[in-house]
N, C-alpha and C positions, 0 to 999 in steps of 0.2 A: 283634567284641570278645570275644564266648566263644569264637571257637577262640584266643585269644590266651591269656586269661584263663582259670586252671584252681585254684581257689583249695583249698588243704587246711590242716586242724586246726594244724597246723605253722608253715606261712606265716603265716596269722592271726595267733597264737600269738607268733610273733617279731613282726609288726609291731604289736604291743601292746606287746610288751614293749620296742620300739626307741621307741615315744612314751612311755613310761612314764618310760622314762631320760632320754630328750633333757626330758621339763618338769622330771623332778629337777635335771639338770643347769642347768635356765636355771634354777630357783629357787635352788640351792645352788651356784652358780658363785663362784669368787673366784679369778681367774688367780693372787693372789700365797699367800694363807693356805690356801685347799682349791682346787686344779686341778682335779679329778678326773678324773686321770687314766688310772685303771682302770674308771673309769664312760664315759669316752670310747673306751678301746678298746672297750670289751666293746658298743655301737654299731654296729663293723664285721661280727662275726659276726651280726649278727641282723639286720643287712640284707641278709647275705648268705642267710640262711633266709627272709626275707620276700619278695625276688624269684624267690626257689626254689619258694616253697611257692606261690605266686601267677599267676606268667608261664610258661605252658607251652613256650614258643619257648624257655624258657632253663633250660628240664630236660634231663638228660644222655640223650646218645644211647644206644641198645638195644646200637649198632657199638663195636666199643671204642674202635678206634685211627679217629679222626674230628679234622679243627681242631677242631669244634667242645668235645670233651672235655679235648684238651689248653689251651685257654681257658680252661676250667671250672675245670680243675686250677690253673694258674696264680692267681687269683683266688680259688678256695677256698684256696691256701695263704697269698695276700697277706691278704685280708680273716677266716678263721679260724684257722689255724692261729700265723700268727708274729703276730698279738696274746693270744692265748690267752697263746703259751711266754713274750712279753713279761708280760705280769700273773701268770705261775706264776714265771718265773726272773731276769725284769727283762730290764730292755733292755742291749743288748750292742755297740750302737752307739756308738761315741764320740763326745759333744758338747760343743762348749766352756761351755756353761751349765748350768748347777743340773742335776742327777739328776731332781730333781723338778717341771723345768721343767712350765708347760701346753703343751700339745701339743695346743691346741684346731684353731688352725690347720691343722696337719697331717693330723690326722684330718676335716675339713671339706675338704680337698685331695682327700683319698682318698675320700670317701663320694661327691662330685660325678663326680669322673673313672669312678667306677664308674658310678652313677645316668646319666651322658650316656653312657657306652657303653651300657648294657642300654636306653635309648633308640634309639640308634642302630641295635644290633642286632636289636629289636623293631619298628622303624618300615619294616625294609628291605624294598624292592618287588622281588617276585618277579620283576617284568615286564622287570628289568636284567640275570636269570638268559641262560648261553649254557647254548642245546640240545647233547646231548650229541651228541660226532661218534663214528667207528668210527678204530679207530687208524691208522695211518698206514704205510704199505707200508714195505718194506727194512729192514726193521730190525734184520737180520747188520751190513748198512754201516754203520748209523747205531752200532750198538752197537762197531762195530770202531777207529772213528774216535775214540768217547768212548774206549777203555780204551789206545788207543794216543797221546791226547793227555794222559793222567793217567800215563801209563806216561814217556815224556818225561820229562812236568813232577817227577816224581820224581826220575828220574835228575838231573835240572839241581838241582834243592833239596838233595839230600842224598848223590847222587854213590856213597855202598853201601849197601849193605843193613846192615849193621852202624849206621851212621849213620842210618839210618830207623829202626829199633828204637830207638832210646838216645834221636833225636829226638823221637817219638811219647810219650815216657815222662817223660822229664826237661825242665823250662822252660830251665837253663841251657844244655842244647846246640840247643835250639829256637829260642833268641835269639839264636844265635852262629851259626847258619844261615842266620837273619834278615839278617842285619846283613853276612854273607857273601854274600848274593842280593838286596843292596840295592839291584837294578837293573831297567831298564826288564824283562829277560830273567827275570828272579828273579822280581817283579810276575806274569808272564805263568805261569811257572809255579806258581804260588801258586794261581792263578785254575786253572791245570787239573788238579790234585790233586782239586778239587771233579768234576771229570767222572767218577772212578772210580766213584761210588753208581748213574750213570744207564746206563753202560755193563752193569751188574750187572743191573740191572731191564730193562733192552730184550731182554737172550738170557736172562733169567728169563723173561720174557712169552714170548718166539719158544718157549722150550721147554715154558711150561704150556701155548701153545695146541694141542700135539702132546699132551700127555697128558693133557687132562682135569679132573675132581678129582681132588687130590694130598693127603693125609696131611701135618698140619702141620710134623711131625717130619721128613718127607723134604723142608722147606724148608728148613729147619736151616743145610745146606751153604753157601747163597745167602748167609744172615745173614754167614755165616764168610767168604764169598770178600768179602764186602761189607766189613766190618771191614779185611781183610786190606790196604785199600788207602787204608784214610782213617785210620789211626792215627795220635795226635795229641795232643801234651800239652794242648792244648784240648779240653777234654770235649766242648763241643757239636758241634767238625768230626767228632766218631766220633758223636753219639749222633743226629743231626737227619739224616745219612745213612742210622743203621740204621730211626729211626721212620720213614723217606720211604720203605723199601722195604716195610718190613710193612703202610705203609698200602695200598700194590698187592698184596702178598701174604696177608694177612690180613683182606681188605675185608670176610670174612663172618663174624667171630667175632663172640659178642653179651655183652654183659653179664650174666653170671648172679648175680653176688656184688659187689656193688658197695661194697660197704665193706670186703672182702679186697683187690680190686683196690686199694684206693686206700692201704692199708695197705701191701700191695707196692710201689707206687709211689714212697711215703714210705722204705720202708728202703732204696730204689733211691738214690732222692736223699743219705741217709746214707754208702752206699758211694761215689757219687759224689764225693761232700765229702772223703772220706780220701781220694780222688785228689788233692786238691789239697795233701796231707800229700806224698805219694811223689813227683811231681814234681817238687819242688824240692831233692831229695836227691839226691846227685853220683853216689851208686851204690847199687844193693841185690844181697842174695842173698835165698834165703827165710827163713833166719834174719831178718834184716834184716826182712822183709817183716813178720814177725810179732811184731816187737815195735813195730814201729812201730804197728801198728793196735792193740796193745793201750794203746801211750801217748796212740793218738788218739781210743779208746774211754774212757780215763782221764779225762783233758781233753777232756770234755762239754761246757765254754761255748764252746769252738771249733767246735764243731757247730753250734749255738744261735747263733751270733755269722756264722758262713757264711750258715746258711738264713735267718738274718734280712737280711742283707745279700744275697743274690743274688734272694730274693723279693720283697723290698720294704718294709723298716719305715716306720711312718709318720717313724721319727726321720732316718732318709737326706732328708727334704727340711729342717728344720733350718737346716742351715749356710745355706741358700738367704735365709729370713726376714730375714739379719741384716746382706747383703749392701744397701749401697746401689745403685739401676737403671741402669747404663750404657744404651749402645744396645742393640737387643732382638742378641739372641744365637742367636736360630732358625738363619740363614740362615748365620751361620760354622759353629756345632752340623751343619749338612748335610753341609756341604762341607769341613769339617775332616779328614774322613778320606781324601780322593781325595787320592791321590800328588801331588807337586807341587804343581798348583793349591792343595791346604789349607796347606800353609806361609802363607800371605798372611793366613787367616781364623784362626790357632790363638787368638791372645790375644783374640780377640774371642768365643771358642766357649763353650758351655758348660761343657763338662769343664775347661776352664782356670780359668774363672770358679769353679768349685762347687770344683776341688782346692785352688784357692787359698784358698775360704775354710774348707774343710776340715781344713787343715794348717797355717793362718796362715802358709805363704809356700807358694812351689813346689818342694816335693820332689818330687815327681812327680805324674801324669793316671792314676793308676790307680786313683781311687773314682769309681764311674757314677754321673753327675746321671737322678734320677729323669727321667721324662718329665712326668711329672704335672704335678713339682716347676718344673722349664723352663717346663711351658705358663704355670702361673701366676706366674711371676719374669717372664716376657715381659707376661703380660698381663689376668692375677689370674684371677678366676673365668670370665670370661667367655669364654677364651681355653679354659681347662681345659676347660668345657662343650662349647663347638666343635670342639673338637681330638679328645676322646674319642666323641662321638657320629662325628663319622667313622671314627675308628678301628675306633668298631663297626658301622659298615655297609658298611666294604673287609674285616674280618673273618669277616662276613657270606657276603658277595658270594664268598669266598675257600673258606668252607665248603661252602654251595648248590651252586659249582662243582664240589668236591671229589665229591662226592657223586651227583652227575646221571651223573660221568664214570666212578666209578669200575670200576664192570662192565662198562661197554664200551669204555673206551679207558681201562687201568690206567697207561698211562706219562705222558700226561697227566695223568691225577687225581694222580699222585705231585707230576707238576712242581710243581699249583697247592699240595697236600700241603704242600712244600719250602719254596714262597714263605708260607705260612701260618706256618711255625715261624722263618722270617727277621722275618717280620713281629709276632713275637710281642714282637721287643727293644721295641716300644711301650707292654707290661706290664711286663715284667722289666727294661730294660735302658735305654740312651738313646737319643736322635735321631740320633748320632754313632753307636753300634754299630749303628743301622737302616741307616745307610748304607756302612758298611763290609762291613757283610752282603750288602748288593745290590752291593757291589764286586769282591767277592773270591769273593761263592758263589753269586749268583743265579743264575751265564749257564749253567749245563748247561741248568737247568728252563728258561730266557726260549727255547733254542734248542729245547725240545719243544714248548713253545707254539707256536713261531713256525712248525717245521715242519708242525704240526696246523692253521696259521693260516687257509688257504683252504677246507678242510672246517670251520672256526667262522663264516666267513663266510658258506660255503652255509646252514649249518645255521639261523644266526641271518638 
């Protein structure tokens, strides 16, 4: 229990101060006259200092680029940061009830799915860990094959180079792509667009084992060629490529400033957000460019209104509460995204179910049902419980891995890397982008496993 347990002045500190609130709260509760609602958020950040300050399994790594920090991050900004900016700026969510609704509920959503994962993640057995292997021969071939099955699948998707530019950048000629490569052929090349990151790190790897230690800056190129082939009006197809390679290339950098880093982070996420400004614009020049980012630096609640909605307000579960329980909705939510076969399961899914009650009819699937939110509409608390403590001991499991493998089989540590930030849509995102994810981008990484697969076997 004390290597678990690492208790400091801080941790303490918040979990006095989180019971201090929660007995105000049951004595001065009144859902309809005083919610307290600012007293309910301000619960999430100080449980999130109380597991921090307490449970040393769930302090940040020394590594920078690790699952397990990008976890951290994720969760510091759902549970501190976007309740903080809601009690400084208000919430930015649309919901069809009172401004001043209670939001006891939801906050009770979120403090359990947290609490069962950091269970989950703390209770994980070592003894399920694979011993690390040594990487895996050929790897000219292997890398030859990925940049010439990404190279294809380009040409089939976007046909010029002109059109990959314009498509990488803008949603409207992205969807008119889409809808152009609406076919079984279209599908396939979709899926190997995603080869281009792994192709980059196999003759990354062939060529550090020939030189050595290398100067972070003469990796540079690598990032650049890497980018060069996954550009994407989807932010995450560019950005969970570039993190999967730094995670092999950067295994040894450490955290020296951990509250600059995480400051960087956040104005990362900022610029990210004006991407979703420039996208949807038919064309720019640099003129253009730069007033657009001053109108989007103007209009601050569109920032505020993004990070809370792509992070997770407690208010996105909401529309959920108000909904009467058809049949449970897991199992369409999986399968809604596979081609074909989901046509049968859409009306039955979650995102159908949550946009509709989002928008009081169906104008469109494009608000994402919490997962949290899903477990507990399927099957209240007890489901949320269950659901996240697994989540945190395949994230777990995902990390451990990452990490055993890193120094000596990097292509592998990327792959499980890769699979760790697909698998993050279980924080951020839905049950339905978990599985579109494993549809469309898992199989480079599943085919590094798989070729490592008989040396995990010896090993294990």
């Amino acid at each position: 229990m004390a290597s678990v347990l690492g208790k400091t002045w801080w941790g303490l500190f918040s979990l006095l101060c989180f019971l201090l609130i929660s007995v105000g709260i049951f004595l001065r509760f009144d859902p309809i006259f005083r919610p307290q609602n600012n007293l309910l958020l301000l619960l999430l950040p100080l449980i999130w200092g109380s597991v921090l300050g307490t449970i040393k399994r769930f302090r940040p790594d020394l590594t920078v680029i690790t699952p397990k920090n990008l976890m951290l991050f994720v969760w510091f900004n759902k549970l501190v940061i976007v309740p903080l900016e809601i009690i400084w700026v208000g919430n930015m969510i649309p919901v069809e009830r009172h401004p001043n609704q209670d939001i006891s509920t939801e906050i009770c959503i979120t403090l359990v799915s947290f609490g069962a994962f950091v269970v989950g993640w703390s209770c994980f057995s070592q003894k399920q860990m694979l011993r690390p292997v040594v990487a895996f021969s050929s790897l000219t071939t292997w890398a030859s094959v990925y940049f010439l099955v990404a190279l294809v699948s380009l040409s089939l998707l976007y046909g010029s180079l002109e059109n990959y530019l314009s498509g990488a950048i803008f949603t409207y000629v992205t969807r008119e792509i889409v809808e152009q490569n609406a076919t079984f052929v279209g599908f396939l090349a979709n899926i190997g667009q995603r080869f281009w990151v792994f192709g980059v790190l196999l003759i990354w790897y062939k060529w550090k084992t020939k030189k050595g230690k290398i100067h972070w800056l003469r990796q540079v190129p690598w990032l650049i060629l890497c980018l060069a082939g996954t550009l994407s009006s989807n932010r995450s197809n560019m950005a969970y490529p570039l993190l999967t390679l730094m995670s092999a290339m950067y295994a040894g950098w450490k955290t020296r400033h951990s509250f600059w880093l995480v400051m960087l982070l956040l104005g990362l996420i900022v610029l990210s957000l004006f991407f979703g400004y420039v996208r949807v614009q038919s064309s720019l020049d640099t003129e253009g460019i730069a007033l657009l980012f001053d109108n989007y630096l103007e209009h601050d609640e569109y920032i505020t209104y993004a990070h809370q909605l792509y992070f997770g307000s407690p208010y996105q579960i909401t529309p959920l509460l108000s909904i009467e329980k058809p049949s449970s909705t897991l199992l369409a939510s999986l399968v809604d995204p596979i081609p074909i076969v989901g046509k049968a399961f859409r009306e039955q899914s979650g995102p159908y179910v949550y946009n509709l009650a989002y928008h009081q009819s169906l104008v469109s699937q494009d608000k994402v049902i919490p997962v949290a939110g899903e477990l507990y509409y399927n099957g209240g608390y007890f489901l949320v419980t269950s659901g996240y403590a697994a989540i945190g001991v395949v994230y777990r499991w995902l990390d451990r891995t990452f990490k055993d493998n890193v120094l000596i089989n990097p292509p592998l540590a990327a792959a499980f890397f890769y699979l760790a930030l697909l698998f993050n849509a279980t924080l951020l995102l839905s049950l339905s982008v978990l599985t579109q994810f494993l549809v469309y981008n898992a199989a480079p990484a599943l085919l590094i496993i798989a070729a490592n697969w008989s040396q995990i076997r010896k090993a294990s």
